[in-house]
ZADO-1210 file (C-alpha; in nm, 4 decimals, padded with zeros to 6 digits):
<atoms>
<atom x="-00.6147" y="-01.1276" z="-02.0002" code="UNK" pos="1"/>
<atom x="-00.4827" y="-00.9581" z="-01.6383" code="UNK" pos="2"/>
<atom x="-00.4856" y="-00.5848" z="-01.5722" code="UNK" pos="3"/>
<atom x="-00.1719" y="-00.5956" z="-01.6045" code="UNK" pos="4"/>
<atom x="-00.1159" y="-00.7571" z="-01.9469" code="UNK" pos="5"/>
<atom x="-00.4066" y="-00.5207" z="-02.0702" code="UNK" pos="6"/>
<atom x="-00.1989" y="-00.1940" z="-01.9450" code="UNK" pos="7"/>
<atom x="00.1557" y="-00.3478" z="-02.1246" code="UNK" pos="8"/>
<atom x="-00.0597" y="-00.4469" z="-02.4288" code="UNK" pos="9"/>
<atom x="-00.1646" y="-00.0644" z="-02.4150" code="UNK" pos="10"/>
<atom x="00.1781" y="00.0860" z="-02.2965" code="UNK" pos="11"/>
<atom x="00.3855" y="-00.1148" z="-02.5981" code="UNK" pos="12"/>
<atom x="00.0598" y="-00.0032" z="-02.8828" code="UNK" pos="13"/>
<atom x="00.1554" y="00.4073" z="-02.7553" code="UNK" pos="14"/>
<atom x="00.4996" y="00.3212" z="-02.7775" code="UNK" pos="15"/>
<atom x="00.4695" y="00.1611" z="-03.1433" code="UNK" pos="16"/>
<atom x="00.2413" y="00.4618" z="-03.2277" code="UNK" pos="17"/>
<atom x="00.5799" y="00.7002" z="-03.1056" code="UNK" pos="18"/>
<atom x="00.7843" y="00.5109" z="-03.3357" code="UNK" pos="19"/>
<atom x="01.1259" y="00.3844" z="-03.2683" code="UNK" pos="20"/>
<atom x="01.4472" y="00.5802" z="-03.1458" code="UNK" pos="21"/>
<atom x="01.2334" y="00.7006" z="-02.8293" code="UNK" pos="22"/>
<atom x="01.4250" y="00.7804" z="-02.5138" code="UNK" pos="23"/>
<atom x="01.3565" y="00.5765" z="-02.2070" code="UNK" pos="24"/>
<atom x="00.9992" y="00.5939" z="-02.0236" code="UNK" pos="25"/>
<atom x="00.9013" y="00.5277" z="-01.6799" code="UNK" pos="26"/>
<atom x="00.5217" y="00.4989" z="-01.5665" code="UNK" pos="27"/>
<atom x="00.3639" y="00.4492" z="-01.2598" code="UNK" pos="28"/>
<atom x="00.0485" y="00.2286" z="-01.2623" code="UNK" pos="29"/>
<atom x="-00.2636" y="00.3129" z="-01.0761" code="UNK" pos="30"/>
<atom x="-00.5655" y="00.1371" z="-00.9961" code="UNK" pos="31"/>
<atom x="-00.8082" y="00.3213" z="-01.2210" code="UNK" pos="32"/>
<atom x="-01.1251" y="00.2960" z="-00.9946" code="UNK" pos="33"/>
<atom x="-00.8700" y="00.4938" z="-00.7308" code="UNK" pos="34"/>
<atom x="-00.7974" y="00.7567" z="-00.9741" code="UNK" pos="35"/>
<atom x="-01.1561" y="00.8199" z="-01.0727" code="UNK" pos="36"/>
<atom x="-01.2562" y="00.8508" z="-00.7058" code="UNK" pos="37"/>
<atom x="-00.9395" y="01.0973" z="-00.6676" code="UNK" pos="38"/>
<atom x="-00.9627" y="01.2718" z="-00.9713" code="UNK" pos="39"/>
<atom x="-01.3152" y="01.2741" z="-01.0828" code="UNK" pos="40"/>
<atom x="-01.2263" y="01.5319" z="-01.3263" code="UNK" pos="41"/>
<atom x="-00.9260" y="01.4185" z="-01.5203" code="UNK" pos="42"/>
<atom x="-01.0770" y="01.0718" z="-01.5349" code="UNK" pos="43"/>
<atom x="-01.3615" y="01.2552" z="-01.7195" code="UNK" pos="44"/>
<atom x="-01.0841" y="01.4454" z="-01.9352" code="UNK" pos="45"/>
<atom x="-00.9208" y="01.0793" z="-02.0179" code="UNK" pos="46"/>
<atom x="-01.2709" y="00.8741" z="-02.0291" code="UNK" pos="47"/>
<atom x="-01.2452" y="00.6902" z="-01.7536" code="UNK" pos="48"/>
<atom x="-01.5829" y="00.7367" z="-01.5468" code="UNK" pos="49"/>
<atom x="-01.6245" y="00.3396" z="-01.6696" code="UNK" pos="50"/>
<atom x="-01.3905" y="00.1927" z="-01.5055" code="UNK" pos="51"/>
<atom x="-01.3695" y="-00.1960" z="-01.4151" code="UNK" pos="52"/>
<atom x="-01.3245" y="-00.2635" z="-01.0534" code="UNK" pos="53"/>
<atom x="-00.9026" y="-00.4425" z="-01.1563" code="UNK" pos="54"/>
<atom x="-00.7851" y="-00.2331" z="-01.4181" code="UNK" pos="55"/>
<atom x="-00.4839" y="00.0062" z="-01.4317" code="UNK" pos="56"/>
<atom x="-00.4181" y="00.3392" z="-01.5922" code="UNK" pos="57"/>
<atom x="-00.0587" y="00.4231" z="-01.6989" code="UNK" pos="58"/>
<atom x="00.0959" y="00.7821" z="-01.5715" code="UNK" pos="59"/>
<atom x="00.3440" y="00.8676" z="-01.7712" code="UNK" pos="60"/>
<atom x="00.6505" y="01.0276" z="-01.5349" code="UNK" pos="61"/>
<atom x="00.8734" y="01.2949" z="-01.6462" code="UNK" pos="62"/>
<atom x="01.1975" y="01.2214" z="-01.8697" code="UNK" pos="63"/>
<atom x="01.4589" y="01.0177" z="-01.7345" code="UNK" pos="64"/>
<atom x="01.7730" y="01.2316" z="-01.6761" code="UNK" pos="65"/>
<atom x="01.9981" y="01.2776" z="-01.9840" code="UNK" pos="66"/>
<atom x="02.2902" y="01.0354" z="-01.9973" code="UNK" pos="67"/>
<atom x="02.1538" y="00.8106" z="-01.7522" code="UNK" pos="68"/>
<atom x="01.9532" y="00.4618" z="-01.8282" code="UNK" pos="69"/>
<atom x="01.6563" y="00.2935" z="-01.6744" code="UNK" pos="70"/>
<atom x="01.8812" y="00.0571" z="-01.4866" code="UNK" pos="71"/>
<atom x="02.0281" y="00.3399" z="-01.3478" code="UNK" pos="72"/>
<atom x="01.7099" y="00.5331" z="-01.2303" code="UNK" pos="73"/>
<atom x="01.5646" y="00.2699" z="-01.0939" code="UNK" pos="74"/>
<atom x="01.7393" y="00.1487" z="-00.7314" code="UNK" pos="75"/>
<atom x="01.6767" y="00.5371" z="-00.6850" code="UNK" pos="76"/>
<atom x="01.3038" y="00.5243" z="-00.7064" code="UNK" pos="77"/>
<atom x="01.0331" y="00.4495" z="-00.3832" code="UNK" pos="78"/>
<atom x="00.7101" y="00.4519" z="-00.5089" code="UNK" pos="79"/>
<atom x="00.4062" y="00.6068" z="-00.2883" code="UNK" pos="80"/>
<atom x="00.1461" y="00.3206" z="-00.1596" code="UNK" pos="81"/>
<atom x="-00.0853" y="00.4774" z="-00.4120" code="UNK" pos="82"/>
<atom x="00.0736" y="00.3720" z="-00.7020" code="UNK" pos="83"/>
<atom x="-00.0035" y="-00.0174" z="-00.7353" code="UNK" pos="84"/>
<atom x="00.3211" y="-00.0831" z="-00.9914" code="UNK" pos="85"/>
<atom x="00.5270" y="00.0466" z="-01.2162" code="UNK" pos="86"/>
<atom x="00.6107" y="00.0004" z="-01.6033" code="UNK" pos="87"/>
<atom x="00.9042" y="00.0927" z="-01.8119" code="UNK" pos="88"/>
<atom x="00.9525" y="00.1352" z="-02.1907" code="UNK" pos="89"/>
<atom x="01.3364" y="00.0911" z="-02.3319" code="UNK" pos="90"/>
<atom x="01.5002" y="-00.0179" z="-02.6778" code="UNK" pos="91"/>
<atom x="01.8271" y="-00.2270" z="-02.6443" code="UNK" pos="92"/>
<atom x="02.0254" y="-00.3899" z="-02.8785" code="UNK" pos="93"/>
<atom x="02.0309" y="-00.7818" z="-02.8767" code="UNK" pos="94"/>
<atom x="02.3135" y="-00.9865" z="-02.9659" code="UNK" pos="95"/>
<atom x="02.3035" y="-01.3634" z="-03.0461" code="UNK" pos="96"/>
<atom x="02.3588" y="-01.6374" z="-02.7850" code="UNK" pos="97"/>
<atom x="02.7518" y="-01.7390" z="-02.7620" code="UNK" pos="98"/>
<atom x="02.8722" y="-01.3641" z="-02.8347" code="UNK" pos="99"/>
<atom x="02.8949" y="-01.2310" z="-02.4507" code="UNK" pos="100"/>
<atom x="03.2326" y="-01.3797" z="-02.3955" code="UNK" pos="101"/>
<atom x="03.4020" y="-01.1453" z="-02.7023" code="UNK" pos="102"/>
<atom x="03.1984" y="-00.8029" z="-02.5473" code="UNK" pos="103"/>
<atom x="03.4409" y="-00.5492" z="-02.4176" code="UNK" pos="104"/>
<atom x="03.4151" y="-00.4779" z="-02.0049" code="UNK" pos="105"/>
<atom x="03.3770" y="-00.1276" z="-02.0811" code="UNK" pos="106"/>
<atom x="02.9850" y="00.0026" z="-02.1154" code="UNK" pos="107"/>
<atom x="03.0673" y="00.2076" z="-02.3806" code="UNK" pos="108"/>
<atom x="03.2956" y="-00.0469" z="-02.5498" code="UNK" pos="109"/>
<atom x="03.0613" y="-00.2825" z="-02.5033" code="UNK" pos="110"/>
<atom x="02.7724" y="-00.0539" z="-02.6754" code="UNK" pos="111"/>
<atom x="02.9932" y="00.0398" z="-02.9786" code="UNK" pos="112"/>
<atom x="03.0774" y="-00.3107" z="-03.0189" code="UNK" pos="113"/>
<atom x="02.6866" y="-00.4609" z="-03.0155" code="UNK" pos="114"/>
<atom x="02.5908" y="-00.1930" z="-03.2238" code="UNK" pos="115"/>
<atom x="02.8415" y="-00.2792" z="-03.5082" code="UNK" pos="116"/>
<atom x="02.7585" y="-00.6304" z="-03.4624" code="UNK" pos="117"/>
<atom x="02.6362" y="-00.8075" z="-03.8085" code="UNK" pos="118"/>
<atom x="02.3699" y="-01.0058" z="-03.5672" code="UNK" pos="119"/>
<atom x="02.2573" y="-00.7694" z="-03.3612" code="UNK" pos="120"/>
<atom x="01.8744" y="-00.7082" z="-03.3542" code="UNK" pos="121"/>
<atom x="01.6751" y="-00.4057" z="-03.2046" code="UNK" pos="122"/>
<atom x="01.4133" y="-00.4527" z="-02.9358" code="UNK" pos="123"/>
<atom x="01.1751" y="-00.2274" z="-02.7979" code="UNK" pos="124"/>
<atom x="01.0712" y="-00.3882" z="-02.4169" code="UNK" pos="125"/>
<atom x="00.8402" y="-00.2772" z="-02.2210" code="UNK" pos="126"/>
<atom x="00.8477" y="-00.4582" z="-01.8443" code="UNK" pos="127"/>
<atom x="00.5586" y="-00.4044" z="-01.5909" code="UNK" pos="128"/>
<atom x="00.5344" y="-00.5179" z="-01.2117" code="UNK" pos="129"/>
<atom x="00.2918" y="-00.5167" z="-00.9168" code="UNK" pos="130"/>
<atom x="00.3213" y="-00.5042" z="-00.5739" code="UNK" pos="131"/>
<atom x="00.1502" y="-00.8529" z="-00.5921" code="UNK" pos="132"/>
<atom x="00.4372" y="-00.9593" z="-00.7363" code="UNK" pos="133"/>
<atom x="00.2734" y="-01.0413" z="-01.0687" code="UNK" pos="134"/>
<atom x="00.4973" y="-00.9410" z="-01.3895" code="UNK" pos="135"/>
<atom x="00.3914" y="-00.8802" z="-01.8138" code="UNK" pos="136"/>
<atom x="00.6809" y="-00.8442" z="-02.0718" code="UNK" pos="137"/>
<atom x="00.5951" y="-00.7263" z="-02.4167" code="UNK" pos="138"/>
<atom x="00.9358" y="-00.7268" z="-02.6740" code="UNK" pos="139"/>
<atom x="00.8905" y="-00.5878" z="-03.0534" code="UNK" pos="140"/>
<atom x="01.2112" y="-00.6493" z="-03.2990" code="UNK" pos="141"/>
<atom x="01.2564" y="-00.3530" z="-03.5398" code="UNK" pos="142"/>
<atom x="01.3081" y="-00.6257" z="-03.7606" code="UNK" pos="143"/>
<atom x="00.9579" y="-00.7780" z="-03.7496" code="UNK" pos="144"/>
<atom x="00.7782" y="-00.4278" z="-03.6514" code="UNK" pos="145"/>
<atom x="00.3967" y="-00.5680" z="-03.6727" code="UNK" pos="146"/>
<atom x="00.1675" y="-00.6069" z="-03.4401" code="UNK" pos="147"/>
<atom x="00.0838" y="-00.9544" z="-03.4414" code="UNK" pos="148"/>
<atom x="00.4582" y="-01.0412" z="-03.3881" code="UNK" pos="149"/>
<atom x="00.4947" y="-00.8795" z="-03.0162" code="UNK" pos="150"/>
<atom x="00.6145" y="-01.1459" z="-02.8140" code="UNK" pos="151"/>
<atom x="00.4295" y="-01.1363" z="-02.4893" code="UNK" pos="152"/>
<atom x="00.5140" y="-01.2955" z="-02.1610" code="UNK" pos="153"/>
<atom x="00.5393" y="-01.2798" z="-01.7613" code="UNK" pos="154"/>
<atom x="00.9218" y="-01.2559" z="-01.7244" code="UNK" pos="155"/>
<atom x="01.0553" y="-01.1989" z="-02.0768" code="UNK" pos="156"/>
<atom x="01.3032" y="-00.9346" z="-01.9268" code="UNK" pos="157"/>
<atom x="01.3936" y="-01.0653" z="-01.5977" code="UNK" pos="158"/>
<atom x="01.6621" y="-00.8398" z="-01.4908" code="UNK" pos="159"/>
<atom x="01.5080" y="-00.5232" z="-01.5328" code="UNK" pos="160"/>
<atom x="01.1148" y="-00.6997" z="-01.3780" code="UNK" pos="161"/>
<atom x="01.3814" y="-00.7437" z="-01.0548" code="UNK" pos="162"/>
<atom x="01.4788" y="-00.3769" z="-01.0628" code="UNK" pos="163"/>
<atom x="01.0656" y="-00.2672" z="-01.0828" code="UNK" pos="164"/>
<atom x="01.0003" y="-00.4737" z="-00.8330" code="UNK" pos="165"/>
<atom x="01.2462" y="-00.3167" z="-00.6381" code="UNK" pos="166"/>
<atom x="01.1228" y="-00.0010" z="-00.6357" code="UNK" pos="167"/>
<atom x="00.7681" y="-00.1637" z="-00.5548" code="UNK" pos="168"/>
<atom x="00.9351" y="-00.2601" z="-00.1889" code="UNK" pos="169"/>
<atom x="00.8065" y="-00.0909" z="00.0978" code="UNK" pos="170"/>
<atom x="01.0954" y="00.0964" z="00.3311" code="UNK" pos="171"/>
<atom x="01.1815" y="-00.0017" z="00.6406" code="UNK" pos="172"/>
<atom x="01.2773" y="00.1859" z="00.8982" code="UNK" pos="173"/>
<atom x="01.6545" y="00.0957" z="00.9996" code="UNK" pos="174"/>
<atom x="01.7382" y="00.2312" z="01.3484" code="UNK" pos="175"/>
</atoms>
């Protein structure tokens, strides 16, 4: 298993521990052998004077804004070179194959219609990229809330892997 599908493994078990009906989380993932030599002290605090030489800690950012979704947040974000990806925990509804051509244009007519939807199924996702360009997916259905049911993958969520990746982008200078 990567670094990376170790820290989504972890990031979807806190999640699951939270319960659902969670708002939105962002994290920031940092190489933990850099975060022991830069914080010697809080990687005491979390236990992390062990550290192998690829793995990642999660750093759990502040609250999204209210009213305002992950998709949303996200083109807005540049992440410092220090912080070697980026992870992000949401719950969407899910509706069946064959039903996007009867959803409303409207966001919010489009959310009151999935969530009245007979078919509809809730999904927790949690979608983690790396400036490598590597990518780990990890989806739990309310409906089949057990752990050995998490469907795991590299690009189970691929719009919202393009938007982390995004903010994963160095800036260039435009003059």
């Amino acid at each position: 298993m990567s670094a990376l599908q170790a820290v989504v493994k972890e990031i979807e078990a806190h999640a699951s521990a939270a319960g659902w009906d969670r708002p939105e989380q962002l994290f920031a993932l940092v190489g933990t052998v850099d975060l022991v030599a830069q914080e010697p002290q809080l990687a005491e605090a979390l236990g992390l004077t062990e550290a192998a030489p690829d793995s990642l800690t999660p750093v759990e950012q502040e609250a999204l804004p209210a009213g305002r979704l992950v998709e949303q947040v996200l083109p807005e974000i540049v992440w410092p070179p220090e912080v070697a990806g980026v992870a992000v925990v949401a719950e969407r509804l899910v509706l069946p194959p064959g039903v996007d051509d009867d959803l409303p244009e409207d966001p919010v007519a489009a959310q009151e219609y999935a969530a009245r939807h007979p078919q509809r199924q809730e999904v927790r996702m949690v979608a983690a990229a790396l400036r490598t360009g590597e990518s780990a997916c990890a989806l739990r259905l309310r409906s089949h809330d057990q752990d050995d049911l998490v469907l795991t993958g590299p690009d189970l969520v691929p719009g919202l892997l393009t938007l982390l990746h995004a903010t994963l982008e160095e800036e260039t200078d435009v003059g």
